[in-house]
N, C-alpha and C positions, 0 to 999 in steps of 0.2 A: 520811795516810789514817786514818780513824777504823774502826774495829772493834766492835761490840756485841754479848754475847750475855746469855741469861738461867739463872743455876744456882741450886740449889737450897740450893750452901752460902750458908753466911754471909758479910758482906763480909769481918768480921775474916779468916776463913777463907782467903777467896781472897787479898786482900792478903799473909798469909801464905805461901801458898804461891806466891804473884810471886814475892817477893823469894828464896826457894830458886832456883825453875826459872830464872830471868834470871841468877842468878851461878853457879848449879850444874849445870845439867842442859844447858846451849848454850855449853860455853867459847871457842871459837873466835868465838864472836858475843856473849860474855856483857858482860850492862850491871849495873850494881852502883848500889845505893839511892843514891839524893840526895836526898829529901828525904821524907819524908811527914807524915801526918795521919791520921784515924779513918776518914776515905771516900776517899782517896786516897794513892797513891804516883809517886814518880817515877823514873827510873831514867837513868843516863846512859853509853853503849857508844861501842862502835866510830867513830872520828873525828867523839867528842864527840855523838853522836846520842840523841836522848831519846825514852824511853818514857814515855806518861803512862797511867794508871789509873786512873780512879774507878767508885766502888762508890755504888750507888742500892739502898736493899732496899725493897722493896713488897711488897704482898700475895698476888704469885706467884710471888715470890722474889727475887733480889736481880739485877740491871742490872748490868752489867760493861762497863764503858764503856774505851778502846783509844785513844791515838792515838801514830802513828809516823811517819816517813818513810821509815827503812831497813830497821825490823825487822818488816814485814808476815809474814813467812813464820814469823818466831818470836813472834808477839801468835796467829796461828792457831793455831802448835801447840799454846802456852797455852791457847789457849780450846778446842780438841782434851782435853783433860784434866778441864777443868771437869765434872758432873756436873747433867745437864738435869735438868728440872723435870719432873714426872712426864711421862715419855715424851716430852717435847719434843727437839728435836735443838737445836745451840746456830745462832746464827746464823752 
């Protein structure tokens, strides 16, 4: 399933703070870096299952782009955290 929302941080930022909340903050479900790059990260959990992340920035802030199969309920809570675009709510 894919996931998108729109925050106000930076991508570096959000990549950042992925890679905390997925090995720190959800242990019982937590997935740990495999790979990245400067608009993207990946991450790989529970029986081998991957999170993928890419970061888009634009002119009304930065694209947060989501895909998973297992970890839908933990790509929300993430995007739950994120910090909307003036007054926007995330998708």
């Amino acid at each position: 399933m894919q996931h998108e929302t729109l925050t106000a941080w930076s991508g570096a930022d959000v990549l950042a703070r992925a890679k905390m909340f997925f090995a720190e903050r959800v242990p019982q479900y937590g997935a740990y870096l495999e790979k990245e790059g400067p608009a993207f990260a990946t991450f790989r959990g529970q029986g081998g299952e991957e999170i993928a992340i890419a970061v888009f920035p634009g002119p009304e802030g930065t694209r947060v782009r989501a895909s998973t199969l297992l970890f839908d309920q933990i790509v929300d809570r993430f995007f739950s955290i994120l910090p909307p675009v003036d007054g926007t709510r995330p998708a």
